[in-house]
DSSP file (Angstrom, degrees, kcal/mol; ACC not computed):
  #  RESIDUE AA STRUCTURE BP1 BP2  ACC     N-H-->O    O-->H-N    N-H-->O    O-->H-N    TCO  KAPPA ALPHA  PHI   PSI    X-CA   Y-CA   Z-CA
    1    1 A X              0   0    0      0, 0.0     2,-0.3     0, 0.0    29,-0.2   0.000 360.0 360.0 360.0 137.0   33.7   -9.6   37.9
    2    2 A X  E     -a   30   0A   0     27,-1.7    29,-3.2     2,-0.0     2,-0.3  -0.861 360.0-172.1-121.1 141.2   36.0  -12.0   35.8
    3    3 A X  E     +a   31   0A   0     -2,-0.3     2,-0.3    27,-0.2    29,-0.2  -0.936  18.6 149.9-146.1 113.0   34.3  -13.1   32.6
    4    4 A X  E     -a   32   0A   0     27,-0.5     2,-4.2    -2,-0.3    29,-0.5  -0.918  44.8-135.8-166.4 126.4   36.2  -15.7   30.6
    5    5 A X  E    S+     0   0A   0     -2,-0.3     2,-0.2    27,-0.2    27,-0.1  -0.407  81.3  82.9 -67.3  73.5   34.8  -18.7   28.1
    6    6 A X  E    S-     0   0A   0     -2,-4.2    27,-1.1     0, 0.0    -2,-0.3  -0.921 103.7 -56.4-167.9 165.9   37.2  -21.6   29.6
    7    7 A X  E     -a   33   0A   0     -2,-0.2     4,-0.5    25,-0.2    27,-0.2  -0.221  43.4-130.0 -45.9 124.4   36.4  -23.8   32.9
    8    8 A X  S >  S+     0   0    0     25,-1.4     3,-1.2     2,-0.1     6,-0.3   0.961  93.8  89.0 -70.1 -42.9   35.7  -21.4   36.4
    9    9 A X  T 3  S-     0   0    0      1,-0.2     2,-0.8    24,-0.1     4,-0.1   0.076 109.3 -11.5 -41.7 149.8   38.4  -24.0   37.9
   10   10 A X  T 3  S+     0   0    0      2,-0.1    -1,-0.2     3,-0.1    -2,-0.1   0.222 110.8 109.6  51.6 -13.3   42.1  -22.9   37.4
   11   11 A X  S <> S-     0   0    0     -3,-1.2     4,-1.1    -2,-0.8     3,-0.3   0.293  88.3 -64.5 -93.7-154.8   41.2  -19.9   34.8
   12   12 A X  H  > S+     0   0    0      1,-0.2     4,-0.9     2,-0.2     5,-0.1   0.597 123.4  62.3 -69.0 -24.9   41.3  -16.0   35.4
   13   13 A X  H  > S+     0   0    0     -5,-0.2     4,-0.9     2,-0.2    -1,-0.2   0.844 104.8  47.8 -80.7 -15.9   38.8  -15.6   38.1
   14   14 A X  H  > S+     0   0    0     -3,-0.3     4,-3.1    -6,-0.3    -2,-0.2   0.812 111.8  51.3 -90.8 -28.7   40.7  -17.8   40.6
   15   15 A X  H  < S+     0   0    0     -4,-1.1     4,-0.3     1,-0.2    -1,-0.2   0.650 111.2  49.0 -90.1   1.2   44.1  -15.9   39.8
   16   16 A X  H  X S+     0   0    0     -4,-0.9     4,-2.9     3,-0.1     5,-0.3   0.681 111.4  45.6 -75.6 -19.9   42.5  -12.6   40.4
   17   17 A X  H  X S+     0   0    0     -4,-0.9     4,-1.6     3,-0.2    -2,-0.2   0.757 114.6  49.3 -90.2 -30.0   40.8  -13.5   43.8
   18   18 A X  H  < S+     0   0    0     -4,-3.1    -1,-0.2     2,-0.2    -3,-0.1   0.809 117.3  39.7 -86.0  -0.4   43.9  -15.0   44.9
   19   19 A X  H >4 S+     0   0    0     -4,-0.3     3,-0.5     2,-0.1    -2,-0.2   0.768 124.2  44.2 -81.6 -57.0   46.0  -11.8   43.8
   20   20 A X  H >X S+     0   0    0     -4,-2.9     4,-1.9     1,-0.2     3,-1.8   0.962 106.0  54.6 -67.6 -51.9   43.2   -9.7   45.1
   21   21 A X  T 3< S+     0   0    0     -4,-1.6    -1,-0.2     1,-0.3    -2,-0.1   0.567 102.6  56.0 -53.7   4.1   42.5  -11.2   48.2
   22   22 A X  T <4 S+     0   0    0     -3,-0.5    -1,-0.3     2,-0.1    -2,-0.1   0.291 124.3  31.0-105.1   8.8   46.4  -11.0   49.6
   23   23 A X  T <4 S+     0   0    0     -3,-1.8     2,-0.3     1,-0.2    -2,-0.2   0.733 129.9  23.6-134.7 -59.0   46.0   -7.0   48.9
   24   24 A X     <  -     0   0    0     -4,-1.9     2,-1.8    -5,-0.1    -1,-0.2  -0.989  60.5-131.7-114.1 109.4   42.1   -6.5   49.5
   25   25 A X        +     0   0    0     -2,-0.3     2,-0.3    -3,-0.1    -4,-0.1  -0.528  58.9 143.5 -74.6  72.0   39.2   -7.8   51.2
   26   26 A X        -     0   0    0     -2,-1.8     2,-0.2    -9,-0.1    -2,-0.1  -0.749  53.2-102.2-110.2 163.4   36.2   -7.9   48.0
   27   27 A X        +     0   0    0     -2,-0.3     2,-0.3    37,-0.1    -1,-0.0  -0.450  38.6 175.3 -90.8 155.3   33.7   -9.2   46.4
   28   28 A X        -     0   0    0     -2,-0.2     2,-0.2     2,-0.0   -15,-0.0  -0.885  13.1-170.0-147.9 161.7   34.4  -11.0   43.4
   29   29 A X        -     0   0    0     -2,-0.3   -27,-1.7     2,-0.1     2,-0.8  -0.815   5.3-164.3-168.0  89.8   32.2  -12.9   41.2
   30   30 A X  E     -a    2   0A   0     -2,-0.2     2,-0.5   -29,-0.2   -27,-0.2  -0.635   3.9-170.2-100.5 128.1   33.8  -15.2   38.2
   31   31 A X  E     +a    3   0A   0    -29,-3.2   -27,-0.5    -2,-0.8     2,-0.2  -0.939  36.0 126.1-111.6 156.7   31.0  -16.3   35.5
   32   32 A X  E    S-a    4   0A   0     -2,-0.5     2,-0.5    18,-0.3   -25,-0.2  -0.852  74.0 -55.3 163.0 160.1   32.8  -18.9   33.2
   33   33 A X  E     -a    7   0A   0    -27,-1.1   -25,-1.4   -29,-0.5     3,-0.1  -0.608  61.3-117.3 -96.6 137.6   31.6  -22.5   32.4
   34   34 A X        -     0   0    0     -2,-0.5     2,-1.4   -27,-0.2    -1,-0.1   0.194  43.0 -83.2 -64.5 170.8   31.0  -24.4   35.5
   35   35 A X  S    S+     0   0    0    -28,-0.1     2,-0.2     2,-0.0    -1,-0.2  -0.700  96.8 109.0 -88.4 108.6   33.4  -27.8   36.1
   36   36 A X  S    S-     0   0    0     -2,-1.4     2,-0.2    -3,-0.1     3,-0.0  -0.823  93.8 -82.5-158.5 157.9   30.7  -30.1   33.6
   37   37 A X        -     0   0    0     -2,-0.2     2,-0.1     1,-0.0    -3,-0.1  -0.685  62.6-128.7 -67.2 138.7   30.8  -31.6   30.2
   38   38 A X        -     0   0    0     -2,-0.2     2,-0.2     1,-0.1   -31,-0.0  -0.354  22.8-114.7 -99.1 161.9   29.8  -27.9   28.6
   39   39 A X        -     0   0    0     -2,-0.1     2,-0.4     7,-0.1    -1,-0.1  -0.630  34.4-123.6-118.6 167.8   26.7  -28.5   26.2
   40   40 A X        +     0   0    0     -2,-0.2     2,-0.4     6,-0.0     3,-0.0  -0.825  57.6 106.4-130.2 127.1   27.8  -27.8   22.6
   41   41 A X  S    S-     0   0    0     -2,-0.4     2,-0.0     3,-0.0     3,-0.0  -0.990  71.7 -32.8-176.3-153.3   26.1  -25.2   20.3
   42   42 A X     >  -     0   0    0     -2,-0.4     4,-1.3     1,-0.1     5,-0.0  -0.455  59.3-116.3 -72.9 150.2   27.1  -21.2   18.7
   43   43 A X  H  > S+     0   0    0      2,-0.2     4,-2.0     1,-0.2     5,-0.2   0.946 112.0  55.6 -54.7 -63.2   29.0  -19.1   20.9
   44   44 A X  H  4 S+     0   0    0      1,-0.2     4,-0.4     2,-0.2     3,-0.4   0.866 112.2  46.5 -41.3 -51.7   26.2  -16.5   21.3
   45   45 A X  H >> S+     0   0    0      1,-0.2     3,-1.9     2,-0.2     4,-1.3   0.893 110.5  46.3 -53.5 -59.5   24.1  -19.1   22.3
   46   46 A X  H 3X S+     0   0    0     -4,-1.3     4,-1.1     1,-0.3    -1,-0.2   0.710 112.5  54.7 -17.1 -53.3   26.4  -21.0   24.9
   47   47 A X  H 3<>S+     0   0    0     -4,-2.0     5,-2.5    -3,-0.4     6,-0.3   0.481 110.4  47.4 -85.5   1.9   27.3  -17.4   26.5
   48   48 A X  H <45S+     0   0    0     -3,-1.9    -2,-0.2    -4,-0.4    -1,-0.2   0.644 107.1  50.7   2.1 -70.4   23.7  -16.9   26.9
   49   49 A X  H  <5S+     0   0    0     -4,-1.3    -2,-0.2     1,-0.2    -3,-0.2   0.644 120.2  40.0 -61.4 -38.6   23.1  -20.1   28.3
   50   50 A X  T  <5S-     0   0    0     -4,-1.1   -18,-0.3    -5,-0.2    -1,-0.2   0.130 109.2-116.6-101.6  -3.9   26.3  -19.2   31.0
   51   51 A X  T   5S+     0   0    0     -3,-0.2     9,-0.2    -5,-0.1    -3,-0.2   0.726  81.7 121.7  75.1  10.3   25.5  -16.2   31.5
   52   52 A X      < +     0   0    0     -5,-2.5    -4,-0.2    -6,-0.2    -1,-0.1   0.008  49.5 101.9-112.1  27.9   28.5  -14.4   30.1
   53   53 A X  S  > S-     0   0    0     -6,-0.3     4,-1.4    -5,-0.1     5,-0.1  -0.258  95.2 -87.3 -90.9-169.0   26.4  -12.3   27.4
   54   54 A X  H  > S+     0   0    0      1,-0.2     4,-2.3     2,-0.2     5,-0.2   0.906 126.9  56.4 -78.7 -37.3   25.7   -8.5   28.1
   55   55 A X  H  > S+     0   0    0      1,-0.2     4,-1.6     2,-0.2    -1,-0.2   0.944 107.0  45.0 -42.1 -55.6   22.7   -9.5   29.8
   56   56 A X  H  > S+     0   0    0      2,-0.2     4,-1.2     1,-0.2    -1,-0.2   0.697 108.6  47.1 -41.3 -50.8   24.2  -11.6   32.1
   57   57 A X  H  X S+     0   0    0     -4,-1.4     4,-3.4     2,-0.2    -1,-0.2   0.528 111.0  55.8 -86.9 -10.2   27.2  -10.0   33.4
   58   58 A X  H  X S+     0   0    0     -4,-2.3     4,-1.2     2,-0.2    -2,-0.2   0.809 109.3  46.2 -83.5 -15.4   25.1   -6.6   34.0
   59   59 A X  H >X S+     0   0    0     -4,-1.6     4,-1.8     2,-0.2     3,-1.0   0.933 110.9  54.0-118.2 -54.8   22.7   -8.6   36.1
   60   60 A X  H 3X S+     0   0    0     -4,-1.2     4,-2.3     2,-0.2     3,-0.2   0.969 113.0  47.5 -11.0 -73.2   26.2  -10.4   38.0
   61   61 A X  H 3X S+     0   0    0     -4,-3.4     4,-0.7     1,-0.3    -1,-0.2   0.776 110.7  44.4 -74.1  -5.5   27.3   -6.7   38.7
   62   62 A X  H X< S+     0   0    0     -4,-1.2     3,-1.1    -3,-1.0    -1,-0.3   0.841 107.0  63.4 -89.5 -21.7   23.7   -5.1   40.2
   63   63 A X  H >< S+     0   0    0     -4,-1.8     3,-0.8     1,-0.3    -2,-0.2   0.953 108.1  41.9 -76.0 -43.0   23.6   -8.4   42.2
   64   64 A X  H 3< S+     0   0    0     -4,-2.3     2,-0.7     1,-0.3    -1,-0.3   0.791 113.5  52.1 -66.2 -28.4   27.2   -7.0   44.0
   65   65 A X  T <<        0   0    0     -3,-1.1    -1,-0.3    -4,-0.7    -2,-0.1  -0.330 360.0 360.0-134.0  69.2   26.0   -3.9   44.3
   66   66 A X    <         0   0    0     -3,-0.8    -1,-0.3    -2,-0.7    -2,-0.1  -0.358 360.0 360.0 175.7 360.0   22.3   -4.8   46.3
């Protein structure tokens, strides 16, 4: 799971899948804000909203592993 406040295009989840995928066949998951105009308030809220608070990414990683 790749977790990273910038656009899921181009960022860190696509250069790990394409690094990992020549080496490994896995599941990968990137949460990050989808390619939209991003809606504007405080960071807690916004990563909340995206799904990159603690809630969020634990809920990401039982979804890989079920």
């Amino acid at each position: 799971i790749t977790v990273e406040d910038n656009n899921i295009h181009g960022g860190l989840g696509e250069a790990v899948a394409l690094i990992t995928s020549q080496n490994n066949p896995v599941n990968i998951r990137s949460i990050a804000i989808p390619d939209t105009y991003p809606i504007i308030g405080e960071p807690d809220d916004l990563y909340k909203y995206y799904k990159m608070d603690e809630d969020g990414i634990v809920n990401c990683a039982y979804s890989l592993a079920h």
